[in-house]
C-alpha positions as a Markdown table, in Angstrom:
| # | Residue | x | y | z |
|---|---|---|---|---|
| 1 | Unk | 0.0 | 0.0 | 0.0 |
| 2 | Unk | 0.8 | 3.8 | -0.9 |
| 3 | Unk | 0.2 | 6.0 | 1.7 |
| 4 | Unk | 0.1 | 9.9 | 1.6 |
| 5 | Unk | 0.7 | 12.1 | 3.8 |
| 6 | Unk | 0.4 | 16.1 | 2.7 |
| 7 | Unk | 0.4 | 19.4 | 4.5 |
| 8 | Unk | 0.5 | 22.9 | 4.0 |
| 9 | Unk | 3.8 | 24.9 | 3.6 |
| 10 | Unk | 3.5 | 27.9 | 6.2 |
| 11 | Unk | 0.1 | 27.5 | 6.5 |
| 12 | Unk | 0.1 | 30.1 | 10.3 |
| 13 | Unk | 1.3 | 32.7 | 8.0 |
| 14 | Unk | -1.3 | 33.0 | 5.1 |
| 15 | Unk | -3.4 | 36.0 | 5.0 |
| 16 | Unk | -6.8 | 33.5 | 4.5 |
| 17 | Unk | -5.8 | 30.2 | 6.6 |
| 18 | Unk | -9.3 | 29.7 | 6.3 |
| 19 | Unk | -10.3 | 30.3 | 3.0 |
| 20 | Unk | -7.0 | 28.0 | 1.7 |
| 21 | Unk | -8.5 | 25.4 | 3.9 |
| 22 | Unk | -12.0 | 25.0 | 2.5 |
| 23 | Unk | -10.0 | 25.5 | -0.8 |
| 24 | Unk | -8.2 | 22.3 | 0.1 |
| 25 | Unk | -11.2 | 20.2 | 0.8 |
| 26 | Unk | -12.6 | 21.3 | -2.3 |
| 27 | Unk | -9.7 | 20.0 | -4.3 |
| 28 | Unk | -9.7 | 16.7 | -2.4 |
| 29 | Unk | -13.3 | 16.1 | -2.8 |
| 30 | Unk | -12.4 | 16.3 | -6.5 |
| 31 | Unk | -9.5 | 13.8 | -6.5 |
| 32 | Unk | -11.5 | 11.7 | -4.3 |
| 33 | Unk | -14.4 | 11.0 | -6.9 |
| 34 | Unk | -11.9 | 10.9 | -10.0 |
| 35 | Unk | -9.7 | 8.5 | -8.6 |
| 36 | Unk | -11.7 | 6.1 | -6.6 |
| 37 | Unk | -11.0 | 3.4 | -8.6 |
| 38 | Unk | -7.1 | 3.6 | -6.8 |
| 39 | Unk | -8.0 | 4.9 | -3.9 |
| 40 | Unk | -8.3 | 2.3 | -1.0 |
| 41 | Unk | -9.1 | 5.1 | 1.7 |
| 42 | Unk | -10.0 | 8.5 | 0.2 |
| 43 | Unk | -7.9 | 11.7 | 0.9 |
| 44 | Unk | -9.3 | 13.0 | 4.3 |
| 45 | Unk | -8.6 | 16.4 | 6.2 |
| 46 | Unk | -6.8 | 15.2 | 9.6 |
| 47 | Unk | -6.1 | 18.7 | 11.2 |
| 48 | Unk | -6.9 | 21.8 | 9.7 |
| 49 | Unk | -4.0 | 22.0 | 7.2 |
| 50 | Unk | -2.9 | 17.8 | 6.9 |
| 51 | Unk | -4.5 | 15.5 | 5.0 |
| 52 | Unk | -4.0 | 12.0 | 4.1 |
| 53 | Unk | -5.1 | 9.4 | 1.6 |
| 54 | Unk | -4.2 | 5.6 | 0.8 |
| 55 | Unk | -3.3 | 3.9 | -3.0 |
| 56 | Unk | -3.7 | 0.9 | -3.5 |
| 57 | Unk | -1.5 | 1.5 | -6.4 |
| 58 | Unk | 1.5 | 4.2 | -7.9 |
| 59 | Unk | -0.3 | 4.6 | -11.4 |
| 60 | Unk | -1.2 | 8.5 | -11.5 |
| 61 | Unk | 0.2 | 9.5 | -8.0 |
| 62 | Unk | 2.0 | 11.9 | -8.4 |
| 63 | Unk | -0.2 | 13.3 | -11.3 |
| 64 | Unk | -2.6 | 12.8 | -8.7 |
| 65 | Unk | -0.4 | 14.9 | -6.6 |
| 66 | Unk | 0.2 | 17.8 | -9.0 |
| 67 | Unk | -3.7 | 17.9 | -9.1 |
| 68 | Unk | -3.6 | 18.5 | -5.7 |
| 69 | Unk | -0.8 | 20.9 | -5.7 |
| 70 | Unk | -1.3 | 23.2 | -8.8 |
| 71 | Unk | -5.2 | 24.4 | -8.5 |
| 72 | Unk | -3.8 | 25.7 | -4.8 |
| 73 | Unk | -0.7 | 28.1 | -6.3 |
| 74 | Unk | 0.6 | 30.3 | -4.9 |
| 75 | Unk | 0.1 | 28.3 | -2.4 |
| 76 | Unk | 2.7 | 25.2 | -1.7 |
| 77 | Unk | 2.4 | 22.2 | -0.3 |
| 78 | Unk | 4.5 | 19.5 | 1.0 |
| 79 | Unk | 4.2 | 15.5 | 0.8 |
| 80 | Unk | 5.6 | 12.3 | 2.2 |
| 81 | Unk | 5.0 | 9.3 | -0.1 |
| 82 | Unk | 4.9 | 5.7 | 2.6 |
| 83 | Unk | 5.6 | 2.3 | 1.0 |
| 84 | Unk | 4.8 | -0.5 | 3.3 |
| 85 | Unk | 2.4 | -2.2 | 4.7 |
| 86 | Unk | -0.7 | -1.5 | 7.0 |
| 87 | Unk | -1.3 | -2.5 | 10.3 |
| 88 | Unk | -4.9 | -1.7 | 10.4 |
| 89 | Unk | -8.4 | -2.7 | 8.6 |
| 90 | Unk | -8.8 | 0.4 | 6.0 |
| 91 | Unk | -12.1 | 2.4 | 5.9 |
| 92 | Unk | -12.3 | 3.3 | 2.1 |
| 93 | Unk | -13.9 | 6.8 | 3.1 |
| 94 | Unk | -12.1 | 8.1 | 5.5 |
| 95 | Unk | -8.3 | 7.2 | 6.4 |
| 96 | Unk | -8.0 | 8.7 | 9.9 |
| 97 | Unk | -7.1 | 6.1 | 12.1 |
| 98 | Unk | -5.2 | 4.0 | 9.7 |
| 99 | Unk | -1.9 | 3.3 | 11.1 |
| 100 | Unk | 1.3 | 0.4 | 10.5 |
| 101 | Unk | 5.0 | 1.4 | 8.3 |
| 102 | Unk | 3.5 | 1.9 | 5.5 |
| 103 | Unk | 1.9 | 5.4 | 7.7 |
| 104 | Unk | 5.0 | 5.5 | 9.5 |
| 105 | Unk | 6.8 | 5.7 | 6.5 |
| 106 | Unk | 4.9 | 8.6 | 5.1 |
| 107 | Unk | 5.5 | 10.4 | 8.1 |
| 108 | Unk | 9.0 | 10.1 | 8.1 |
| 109 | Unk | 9.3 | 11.1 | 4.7 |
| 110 | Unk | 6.9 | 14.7 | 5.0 |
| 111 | Unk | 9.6 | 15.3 | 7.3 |
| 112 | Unk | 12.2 | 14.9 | 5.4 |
| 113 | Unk | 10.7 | 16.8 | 3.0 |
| 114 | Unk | 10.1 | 19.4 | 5.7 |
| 115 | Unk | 13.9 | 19.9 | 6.9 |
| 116 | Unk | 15.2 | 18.9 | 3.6 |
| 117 | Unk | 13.8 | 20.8 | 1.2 |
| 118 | Unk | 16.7 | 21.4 | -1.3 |
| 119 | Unk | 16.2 | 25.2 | -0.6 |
| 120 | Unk | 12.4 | 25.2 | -0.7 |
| 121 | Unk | 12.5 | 23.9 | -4.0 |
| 122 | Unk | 11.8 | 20.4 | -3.2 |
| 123 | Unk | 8.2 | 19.1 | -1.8 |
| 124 | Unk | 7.6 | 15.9 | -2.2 |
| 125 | Unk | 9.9 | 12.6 | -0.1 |
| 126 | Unk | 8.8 | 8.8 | -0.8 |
| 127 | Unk | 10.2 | 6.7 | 2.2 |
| 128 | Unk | 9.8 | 2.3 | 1.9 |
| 129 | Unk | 9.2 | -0.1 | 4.6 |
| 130 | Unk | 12.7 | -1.7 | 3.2 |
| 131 | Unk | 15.4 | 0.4 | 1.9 |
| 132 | Unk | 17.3 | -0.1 | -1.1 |
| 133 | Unk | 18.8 | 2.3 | -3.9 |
| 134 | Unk | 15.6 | 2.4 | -6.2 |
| 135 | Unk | 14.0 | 5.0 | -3.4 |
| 136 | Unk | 16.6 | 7.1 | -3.5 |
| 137 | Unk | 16.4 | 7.4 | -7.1 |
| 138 | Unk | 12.9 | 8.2 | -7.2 |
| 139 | Unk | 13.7 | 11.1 | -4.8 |
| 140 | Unk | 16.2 | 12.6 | -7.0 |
| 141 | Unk | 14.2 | 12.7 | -9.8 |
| 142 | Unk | 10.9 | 14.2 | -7.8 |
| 143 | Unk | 14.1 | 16.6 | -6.2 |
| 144 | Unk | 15.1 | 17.4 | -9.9 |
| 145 | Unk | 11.4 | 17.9 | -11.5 |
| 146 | Unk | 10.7 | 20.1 | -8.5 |
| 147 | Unk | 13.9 | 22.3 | -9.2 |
| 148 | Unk | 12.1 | 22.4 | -13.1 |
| 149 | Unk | 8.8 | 23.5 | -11.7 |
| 150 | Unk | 10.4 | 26.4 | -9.4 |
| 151 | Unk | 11.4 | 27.8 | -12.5 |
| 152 | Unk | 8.5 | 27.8 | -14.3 |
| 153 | Unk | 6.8 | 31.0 | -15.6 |
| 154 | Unk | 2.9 | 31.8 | -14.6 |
| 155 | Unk | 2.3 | 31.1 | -18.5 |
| 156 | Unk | 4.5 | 28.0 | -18.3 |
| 157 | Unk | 2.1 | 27.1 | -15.4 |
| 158 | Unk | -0.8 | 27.9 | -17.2 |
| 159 | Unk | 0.2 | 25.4 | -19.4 |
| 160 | Unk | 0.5 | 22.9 | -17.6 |
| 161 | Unk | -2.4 | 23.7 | -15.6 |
| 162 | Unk | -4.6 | 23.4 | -18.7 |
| 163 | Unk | -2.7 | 19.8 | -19.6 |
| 164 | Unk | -3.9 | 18.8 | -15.7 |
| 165 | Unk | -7.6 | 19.7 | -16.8 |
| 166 | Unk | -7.6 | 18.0 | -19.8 |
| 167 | Unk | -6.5 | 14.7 | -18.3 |
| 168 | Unk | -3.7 | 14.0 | -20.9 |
| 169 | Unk | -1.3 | 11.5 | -18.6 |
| 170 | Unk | 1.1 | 11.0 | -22.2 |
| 171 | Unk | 3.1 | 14.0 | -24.0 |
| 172 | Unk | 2.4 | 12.0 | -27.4 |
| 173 | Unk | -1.7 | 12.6 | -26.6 |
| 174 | Unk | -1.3 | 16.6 | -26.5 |
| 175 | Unk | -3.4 | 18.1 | -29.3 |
| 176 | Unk | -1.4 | 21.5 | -29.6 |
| 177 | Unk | -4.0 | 23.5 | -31.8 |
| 178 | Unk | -6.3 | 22.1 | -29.3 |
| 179 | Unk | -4.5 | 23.5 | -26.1 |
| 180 | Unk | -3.3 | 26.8 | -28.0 |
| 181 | Unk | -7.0 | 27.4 | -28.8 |
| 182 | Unk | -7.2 | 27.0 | -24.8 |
| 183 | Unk | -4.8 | 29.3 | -23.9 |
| 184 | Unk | -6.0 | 31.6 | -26.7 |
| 185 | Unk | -2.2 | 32.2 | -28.1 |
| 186 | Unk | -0.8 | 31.0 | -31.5 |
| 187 | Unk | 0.6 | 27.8 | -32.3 |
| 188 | Unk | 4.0 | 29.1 | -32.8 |
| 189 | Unk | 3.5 | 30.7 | -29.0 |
| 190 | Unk | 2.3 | 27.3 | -27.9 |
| 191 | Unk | 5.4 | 25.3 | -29.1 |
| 192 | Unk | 8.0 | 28.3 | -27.7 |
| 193 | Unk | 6.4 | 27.2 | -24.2 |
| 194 | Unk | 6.9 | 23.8 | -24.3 |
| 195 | Unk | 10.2 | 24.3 | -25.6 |
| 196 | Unk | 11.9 | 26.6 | -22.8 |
| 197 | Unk | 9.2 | 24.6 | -20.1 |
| 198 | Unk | 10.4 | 21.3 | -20.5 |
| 199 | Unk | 7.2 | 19.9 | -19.4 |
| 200 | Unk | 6.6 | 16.7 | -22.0 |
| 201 | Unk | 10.0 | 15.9 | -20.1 |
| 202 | Unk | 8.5 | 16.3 | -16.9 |
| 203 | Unk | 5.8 | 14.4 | -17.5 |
| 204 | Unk | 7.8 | 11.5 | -18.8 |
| 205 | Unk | 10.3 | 11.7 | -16.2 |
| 206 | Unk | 7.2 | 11.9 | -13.1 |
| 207 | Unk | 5.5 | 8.5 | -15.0 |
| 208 | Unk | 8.5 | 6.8 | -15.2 |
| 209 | Unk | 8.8 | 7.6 | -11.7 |
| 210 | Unk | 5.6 | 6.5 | -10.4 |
| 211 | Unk | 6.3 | 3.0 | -12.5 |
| 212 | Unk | 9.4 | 2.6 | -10.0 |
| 213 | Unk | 7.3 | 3.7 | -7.5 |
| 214 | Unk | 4.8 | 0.6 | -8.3 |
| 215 | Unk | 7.5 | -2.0 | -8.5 |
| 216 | Unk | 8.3 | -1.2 | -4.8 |
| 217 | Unk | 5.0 | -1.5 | -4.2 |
| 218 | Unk | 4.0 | -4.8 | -5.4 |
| 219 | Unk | 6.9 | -5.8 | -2.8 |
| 220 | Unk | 3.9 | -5.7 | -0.2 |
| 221 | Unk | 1.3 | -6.6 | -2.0 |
């Protein structure tokens, strides 16, 4: 099992804790009904800016998690990513109470993410039940596509904000006219964007990712 573990970054120092908090719950109630199908205990608010959620499997987490992440900017948020197994029996709509290393594991990586945050660029820590190297590499590359996303424009974001809504999970599936009509700029803008963005890279590079991601997973399946 995958568990999650997110929070918000300086959440006592927004202007509207509030207001980002029902924002939150709105976004999780989203990702909760689109992604039942690999949810095995849905996202649920534990404290006013932590959440937590359980996969039953890596395919689309952390496109899950950028769906958390991006509708909330300027916001940021920070996530530990647990491998292991559960302890507990699972309640598939709610996941407070759900406890064993997988949990533990989640917790220890948000933070690491917390203390070691590569200079605030870095967000996201996966920690497993058993270490090896392939952990270690997912980390750098989540380390490295965060560094590419802390770069990004607000039109590069815009961007990739507009790929989130249209569900396209493969570069080879983007319709360019399509999203340039979107974003109501030319074509030739359009292709200038995903050139100095680098996001089809991203994308590959976060799927390959999650597909190392899964093979520790099915360790404790």
């Amino acid at each position: 099992m995958i568990a999650i573990i997110g929070d918000i970054i300086k959440s006592k120092a927004l202007a509207d804790r509030r207001k980002t908090q029902e924002s939150l719950y709105g976004v999780l109630q989203q990702i909760n009904q689109r992604y039942a199908e690999v949810l095995a205990s849905k996202f649920t608010v534990t404290l006013g800016d932590e959440f937590q959620g359980v996969l039953t499997n890596a395919n689309g987490l952390l496109r899950i998690l950028d769906e958390i992440s991006f509708p909330l900017k300027p916001i940021n948020l920070r996530f530990g990513i647990g491998v292991g197994t559960l302890s507990t029996q699972l309640d598939p709509n709610t996941s407070i109470g759900a406890d064993g290393p997988a949990y533990w594991k989640a917790r220890e990586a948000i933070e690491i993410a917390h203390t070691n945050n590569d200079y605030g660029r870095a967000n996201i820590h996966l920690c497993a039940q058993d270490h090896d190297i392939l952990p270690d590499l997912i980390n750098q590359v989540l380390k490295l596509t965060a560094l590419q996303v802390s770069g990004w424009r607000g039109t590069q974001i815009d961007l990739y904000e507009v790929i989130l809504q249209e569900g396209i999970l493969d570069p080879d599936d983007i319709n360019h006219q399509r999203i340039a009509d979107l974003l109501e700029i030319e074509a030739s803008s359009l292709t200038r964007r995903f050139e100095s963005s680098g996001i089809k890279r991203y994308m590959i590079a976060r799927k390959d990712a999650e597909l190392a991601l899964e093979r520790i997973n099915q360790r404790y399946g």
